[in-house]
C-alpha positions in Angstrom: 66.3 241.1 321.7 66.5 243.7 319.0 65.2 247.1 318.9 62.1 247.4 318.0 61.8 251.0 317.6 59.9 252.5 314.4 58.0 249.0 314.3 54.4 249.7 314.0 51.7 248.0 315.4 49.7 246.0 313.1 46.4 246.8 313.3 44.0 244.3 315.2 40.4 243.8 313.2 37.8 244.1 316.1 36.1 241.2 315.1 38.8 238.6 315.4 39.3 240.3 318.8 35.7 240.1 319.7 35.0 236.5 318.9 37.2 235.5 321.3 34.6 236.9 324.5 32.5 234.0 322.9 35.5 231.1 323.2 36.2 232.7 326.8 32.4 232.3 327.9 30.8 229.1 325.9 33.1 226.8 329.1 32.8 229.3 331.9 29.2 230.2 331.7 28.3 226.4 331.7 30.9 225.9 334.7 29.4 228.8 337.0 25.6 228.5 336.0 24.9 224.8 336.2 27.8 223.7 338.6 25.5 224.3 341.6 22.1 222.5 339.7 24.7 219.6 338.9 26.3 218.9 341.9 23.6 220.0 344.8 20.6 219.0 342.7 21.3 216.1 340.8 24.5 214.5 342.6 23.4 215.0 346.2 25.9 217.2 347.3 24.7 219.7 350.1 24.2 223.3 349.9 26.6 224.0 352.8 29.4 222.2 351.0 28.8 223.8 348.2 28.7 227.2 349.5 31.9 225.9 351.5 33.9 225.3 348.0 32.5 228.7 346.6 34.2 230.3 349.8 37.7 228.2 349.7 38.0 229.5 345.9 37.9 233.0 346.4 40.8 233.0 348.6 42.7 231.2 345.9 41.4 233.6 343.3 42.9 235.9 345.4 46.6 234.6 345.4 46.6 233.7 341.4 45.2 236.4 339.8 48.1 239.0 341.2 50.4 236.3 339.8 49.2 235.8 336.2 49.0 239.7 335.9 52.2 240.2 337.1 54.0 237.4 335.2 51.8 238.1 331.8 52.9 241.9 332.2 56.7 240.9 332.6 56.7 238.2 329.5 58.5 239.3 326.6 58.5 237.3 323.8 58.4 237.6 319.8 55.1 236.7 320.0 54.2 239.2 322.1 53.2 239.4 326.1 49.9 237.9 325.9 49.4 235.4 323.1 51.6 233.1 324.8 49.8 232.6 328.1 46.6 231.9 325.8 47.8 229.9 323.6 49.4 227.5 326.4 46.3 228.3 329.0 43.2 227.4 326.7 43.8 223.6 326.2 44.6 223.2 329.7 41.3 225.2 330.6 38.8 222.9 328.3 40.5 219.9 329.8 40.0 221.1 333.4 36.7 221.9 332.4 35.1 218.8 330.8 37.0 216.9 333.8 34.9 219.0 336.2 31.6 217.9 334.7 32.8 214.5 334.8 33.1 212.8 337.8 34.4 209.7 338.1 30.6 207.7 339.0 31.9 205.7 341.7 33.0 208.6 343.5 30.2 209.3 347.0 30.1 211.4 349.8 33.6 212.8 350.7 35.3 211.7 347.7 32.7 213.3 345.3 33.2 216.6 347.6 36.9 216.7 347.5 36.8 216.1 343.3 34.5 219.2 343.0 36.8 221.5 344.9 39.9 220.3 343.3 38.1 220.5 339.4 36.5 223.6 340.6 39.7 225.1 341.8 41.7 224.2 338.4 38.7 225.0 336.1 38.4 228.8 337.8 42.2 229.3 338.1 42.8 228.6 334.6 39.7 230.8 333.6 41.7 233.4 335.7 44.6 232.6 334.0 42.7 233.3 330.3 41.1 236.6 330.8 43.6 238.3 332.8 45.6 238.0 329.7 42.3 238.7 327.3 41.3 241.5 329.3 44.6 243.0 329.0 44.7 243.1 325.3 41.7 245.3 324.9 43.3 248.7 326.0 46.5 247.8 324.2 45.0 246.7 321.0 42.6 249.8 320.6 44.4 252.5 322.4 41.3 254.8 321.4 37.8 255.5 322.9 35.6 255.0 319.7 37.8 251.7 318.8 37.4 251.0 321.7 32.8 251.2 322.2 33.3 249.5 318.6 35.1 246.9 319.4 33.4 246.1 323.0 30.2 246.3 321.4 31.2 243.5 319.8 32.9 241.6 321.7 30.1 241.9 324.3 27.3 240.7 321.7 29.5 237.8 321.0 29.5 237.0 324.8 26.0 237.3 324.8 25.1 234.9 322.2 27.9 232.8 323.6 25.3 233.0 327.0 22.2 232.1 324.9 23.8 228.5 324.3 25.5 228.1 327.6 23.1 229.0 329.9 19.9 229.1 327.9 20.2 226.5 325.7 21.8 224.1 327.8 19.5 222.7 330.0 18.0 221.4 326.7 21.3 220.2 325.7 22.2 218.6 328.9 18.8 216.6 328.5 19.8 215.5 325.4 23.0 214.9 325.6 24.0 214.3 329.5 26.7 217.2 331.2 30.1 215.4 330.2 29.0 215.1 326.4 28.1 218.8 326.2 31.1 220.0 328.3 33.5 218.2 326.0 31.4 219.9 322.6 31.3 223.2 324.4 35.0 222.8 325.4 36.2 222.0 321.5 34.7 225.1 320.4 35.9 227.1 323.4 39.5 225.8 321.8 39.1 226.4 318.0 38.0 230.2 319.0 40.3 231.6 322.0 43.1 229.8 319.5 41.8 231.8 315.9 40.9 234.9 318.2 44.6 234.7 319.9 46.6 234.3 316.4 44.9 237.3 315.2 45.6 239.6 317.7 48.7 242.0 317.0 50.6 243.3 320.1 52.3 246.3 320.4 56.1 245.6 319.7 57.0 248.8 321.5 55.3 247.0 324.6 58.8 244.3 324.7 60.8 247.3 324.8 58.8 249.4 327.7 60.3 248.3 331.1 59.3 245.9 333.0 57.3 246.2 335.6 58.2 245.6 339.4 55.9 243.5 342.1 55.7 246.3 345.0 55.8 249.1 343.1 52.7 247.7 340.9 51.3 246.3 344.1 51.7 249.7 345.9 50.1 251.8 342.6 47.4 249.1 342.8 46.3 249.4 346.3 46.4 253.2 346.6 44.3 253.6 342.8 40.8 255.0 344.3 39.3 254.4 340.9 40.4 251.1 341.3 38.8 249.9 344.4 35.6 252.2 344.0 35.1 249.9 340.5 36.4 246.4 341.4 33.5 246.5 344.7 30.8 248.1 342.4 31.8 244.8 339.7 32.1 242.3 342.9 28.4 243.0 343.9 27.1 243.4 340.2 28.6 240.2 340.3 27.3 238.2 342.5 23.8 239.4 342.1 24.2 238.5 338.2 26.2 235.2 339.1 23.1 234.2 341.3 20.4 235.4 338.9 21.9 232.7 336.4 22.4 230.0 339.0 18.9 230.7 340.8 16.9 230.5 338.0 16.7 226.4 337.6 16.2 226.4 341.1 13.5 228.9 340.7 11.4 227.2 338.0 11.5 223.5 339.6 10.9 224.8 342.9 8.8 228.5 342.9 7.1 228.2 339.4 6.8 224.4 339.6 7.6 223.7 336.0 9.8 221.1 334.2 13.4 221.7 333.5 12.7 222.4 330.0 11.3 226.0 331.1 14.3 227.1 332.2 15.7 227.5 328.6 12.6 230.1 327.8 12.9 232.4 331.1 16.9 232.4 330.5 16.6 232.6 326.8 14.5 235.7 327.7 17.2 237.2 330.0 19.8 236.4 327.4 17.6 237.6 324.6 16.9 241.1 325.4 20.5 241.4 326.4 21.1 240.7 323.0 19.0 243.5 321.2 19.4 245.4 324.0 23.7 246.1 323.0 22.6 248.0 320.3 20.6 250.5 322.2 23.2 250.8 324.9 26.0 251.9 322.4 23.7 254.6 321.6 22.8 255.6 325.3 26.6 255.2 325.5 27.0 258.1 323.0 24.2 260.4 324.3 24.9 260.8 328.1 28.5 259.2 327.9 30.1 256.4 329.8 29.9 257.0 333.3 26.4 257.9 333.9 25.6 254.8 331.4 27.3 252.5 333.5 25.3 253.6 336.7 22.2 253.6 334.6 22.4 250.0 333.7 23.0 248.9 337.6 20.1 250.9 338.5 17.8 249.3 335.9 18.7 245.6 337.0 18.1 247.0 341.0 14.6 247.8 339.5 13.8 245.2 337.7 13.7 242.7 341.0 10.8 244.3 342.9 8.7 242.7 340.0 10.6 239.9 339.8 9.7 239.3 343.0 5.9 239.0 342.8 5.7 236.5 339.7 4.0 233.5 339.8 3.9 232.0 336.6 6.0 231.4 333.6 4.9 234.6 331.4 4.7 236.9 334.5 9.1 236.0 335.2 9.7 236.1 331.5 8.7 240.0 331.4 10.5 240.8 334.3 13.4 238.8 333.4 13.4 240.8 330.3 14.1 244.1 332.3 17.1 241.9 333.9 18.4 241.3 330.4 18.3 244.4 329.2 20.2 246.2 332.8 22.9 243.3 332.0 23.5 244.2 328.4 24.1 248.2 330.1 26.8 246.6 332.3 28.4 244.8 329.8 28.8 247.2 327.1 30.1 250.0 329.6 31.7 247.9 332.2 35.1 247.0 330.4 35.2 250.4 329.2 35.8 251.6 332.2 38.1 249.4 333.7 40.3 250.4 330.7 40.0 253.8 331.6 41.5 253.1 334.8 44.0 251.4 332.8 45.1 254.5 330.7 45.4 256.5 333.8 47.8 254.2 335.3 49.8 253.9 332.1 49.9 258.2 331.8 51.0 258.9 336.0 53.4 255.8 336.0 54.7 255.5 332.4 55.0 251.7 332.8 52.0 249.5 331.1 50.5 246.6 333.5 47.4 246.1 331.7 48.1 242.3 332.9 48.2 243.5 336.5 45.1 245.8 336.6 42.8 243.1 334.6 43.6 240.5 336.8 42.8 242.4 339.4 39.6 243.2 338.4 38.8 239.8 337.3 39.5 238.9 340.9 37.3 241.8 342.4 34.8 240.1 340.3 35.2 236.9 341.3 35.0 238.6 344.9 30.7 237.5 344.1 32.3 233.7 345.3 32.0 235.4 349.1 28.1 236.4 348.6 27.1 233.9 346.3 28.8 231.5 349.2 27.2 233.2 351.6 23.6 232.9 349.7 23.7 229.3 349.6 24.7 228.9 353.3 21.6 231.0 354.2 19.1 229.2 351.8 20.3 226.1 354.3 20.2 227.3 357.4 17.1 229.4 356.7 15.3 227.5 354.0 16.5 224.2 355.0 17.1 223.1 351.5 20.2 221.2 351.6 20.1 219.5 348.0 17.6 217.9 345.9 16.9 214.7 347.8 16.6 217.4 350.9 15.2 220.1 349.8 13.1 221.6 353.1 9.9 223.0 353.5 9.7 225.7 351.1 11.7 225.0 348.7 9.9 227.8 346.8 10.7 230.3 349.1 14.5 229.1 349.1 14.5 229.5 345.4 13.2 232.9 345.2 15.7 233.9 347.9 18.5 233.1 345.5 16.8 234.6 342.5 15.6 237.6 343.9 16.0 238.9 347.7 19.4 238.7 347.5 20.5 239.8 344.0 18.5 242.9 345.0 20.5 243.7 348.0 23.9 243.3 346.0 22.8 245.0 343.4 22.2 248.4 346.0 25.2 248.1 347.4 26.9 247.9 343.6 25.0 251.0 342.8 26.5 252.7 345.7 29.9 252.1 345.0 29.2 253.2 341.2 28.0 256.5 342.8 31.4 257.4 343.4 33.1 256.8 340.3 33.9 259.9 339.0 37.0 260.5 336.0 39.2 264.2 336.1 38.3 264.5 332.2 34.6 264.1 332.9 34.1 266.9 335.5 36.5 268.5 333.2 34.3 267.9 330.4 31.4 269.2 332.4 32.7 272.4 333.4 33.5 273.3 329.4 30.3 272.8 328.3 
């Protein structure tokens, strides 16, 4: 390979960037929200098979995302480290996709069971496999702290709209147009964006050069990064109490409110929103009382926001305090990425080796740490609820709903907030002590 010395970096134009946080999220947001509504609810599968899948796909989660890091931060191409892993990943991700929300109909019982776990297992690996390498172009492609809110200000408005369709809007869609019809439309734009967002993206050429970075040693620097850990627990039970927010609300308005399907579109279009308008504000809290203490802000606002949430009985009562959801969740999501990155850059300066690839998919997987409590949620909604699936849903099915919407989100949410507590940069209390 040549030298590549005295090459410069072409620059990267946030928005092509961005859009691709909407092709990353149009499939996935679909996959996580409405898998447990399509399989439990409306196939018959039970709760504690469900919950059962969500807990066999964590400890997967936990073996591949190490291994897409690692390999993504070793690649060295012409093309870059990245672009290749997206460009091969995304078709493979659609297809796994669409297959998951189409089940072959004479499949019953333990056959329909087996085909979720396997099409949930390849549909989450391969979303693994797409953001570790996403994720680990952000720090690279705008190395500094005001590209940086820019550019994740976008990118997370772009998410956001890309949640209006697939969470809000879909259970319109799905009524229109069945699940496998709208995972395939959903899946086709997914493709024409992570591809235009990937071709756009300039790597560093210096990167090829830098060298390479080695299993243990990354493995060891990993483990032993505070930062890391104090972040990655705070994100796992943000996480899940988010994750279970999105799933819970269906359940919620069928069961708790007692309202039609339909509804579901307002109270999430409410969450999703607010979230929306709500970026712009952020950025500017952002740039007032800086990153840190806007990060724990936004945790602490969606902790509030579910001891109302709790007492609503009808539809306008959940839309108001869903609105205080959405706009906690547009706080985590402007800040949240930011920081990781930080932790990123600090790796980068004590080691002198870059494994953005390493650290992303290792926070992706702390995130996707929510599979244990969001696992955990559903097996207590059975054995304390009784509600097993929609032909079985128990005695108070309301009370089983409102459980996973509210009680406990709230709890993870806490427990987030303590771990965020702790996260404290050197150039902060630096900062601090010069004013």
């Amino acid at each position: 390979m040549k030298k590549l010395e005295g090459v410069k970096q072409k620059t990267t134009s946030p928005f092509r960037y961005a859009i691709g946080m909407f092709g990353t999220s149009i499939p996935i947001n679909m996959f996580k929200t409405f898998a447990a509504i399509f399989y439990v609810d409306t196939l018959g599968v039970s709760t504690d098979r469900y919950a059962l899948v969500l807990f066999i796909y964590t400890f997967i989660d936990a073996l591949d995302n190490p291994v897409y890091g690692f390999f993504s931060d070793r690649t060295r191409t012409k093309w870059g480290r990245r672009r290749p892993w997206l460009v091969i990943g995304t078709p493979l991700l659609v297809l796994s996709f669409i297959m998951f929300y189409t089940p072959p109909t004479s499949l019953t019982g333990d056959g329909l069971f087996v085909y979720m776990l396997l099409m949930y297992i390849l549909t989450g690996t391969l979303d693994s496999l797409i953001n570790a390498n996403y994720g680990a172009l952000f720090p690279e492609l705008f190395p500094d702290e005001a590209g940086r809110a820019k550019s994740n200000s976008m990118r997370q408005a772009f998410q956001l709209v890309a949640m209006v369709i697939s969470i809000a809007l879909t259970p319109m869609v799905t009524k229109k147009l069945g699940y496998s019809t709208t995972s395939i439309v959903y899946g086709a734009l997914a493709l024409v964006v992570i591809l235009y967002c990937t071709l756009g993206c300039h790597e560093n050429p210096q990167s090829i050069e830098m060298e390479k970075p080695q299993l243990f040693s990354s493995l060891k620097a990993l483990f032993t990064n505070q930062h890391f850990w104090i972040f990655g627990f705070a994100n796992a039970f943000y996480s899940a109490g988010a994750a279970l927010v999105m799933q819970g609300v269906p359940f919620f308005v069928k069961y708790t409110l007692g309202l039609d399907e339909g509804k579901t579109t307002i109270m999430l279009g409410s969450v999703m929103g607010i979230a929306v308008i709500s970026i712009i504000i952020w950025a500017t809290i952002v740039k007032k009382i800086t990153l840190m203490p806007a990060w724990r802000s936004a945790i602490f606002v969606i902790t509030l926001s579910f001891i109302p949430m709790y007492f609503v009985k009808t539809l306008s009562t959940a839309i108001m305090a869903s609105s205080i959801v959405g706009f906690g969740i547009a706080g985590v999501l402007v800040t949240m990425d930011m920081v990781g990155a930080r932790i990123m850059d600090e790796d980068t300066a004590k080691h002198g080796i870059k494994r953005e690839g390493i650290y992303a998919s290792a926070m992706g997987f702390m995130n996707r740490l929510n599979g244990l409590f969001t696992s955990l949620a559903f097996l207590l909604v059975n054995k304390i609820y009784g509600f097993e699936s929609g032909d079985l849903p128990g005695d108070n099915p309301g009370g089983a709903a409102r459980f996973l919407l509210v009680v406990f989100p709230f709890f993870c949410m806490v427990i987030g907030l303590i771990f965020a507590n702790f996260m404290h940069f050197e150039s902060d209390k630096k900062r601090r002590k010069s004013k």
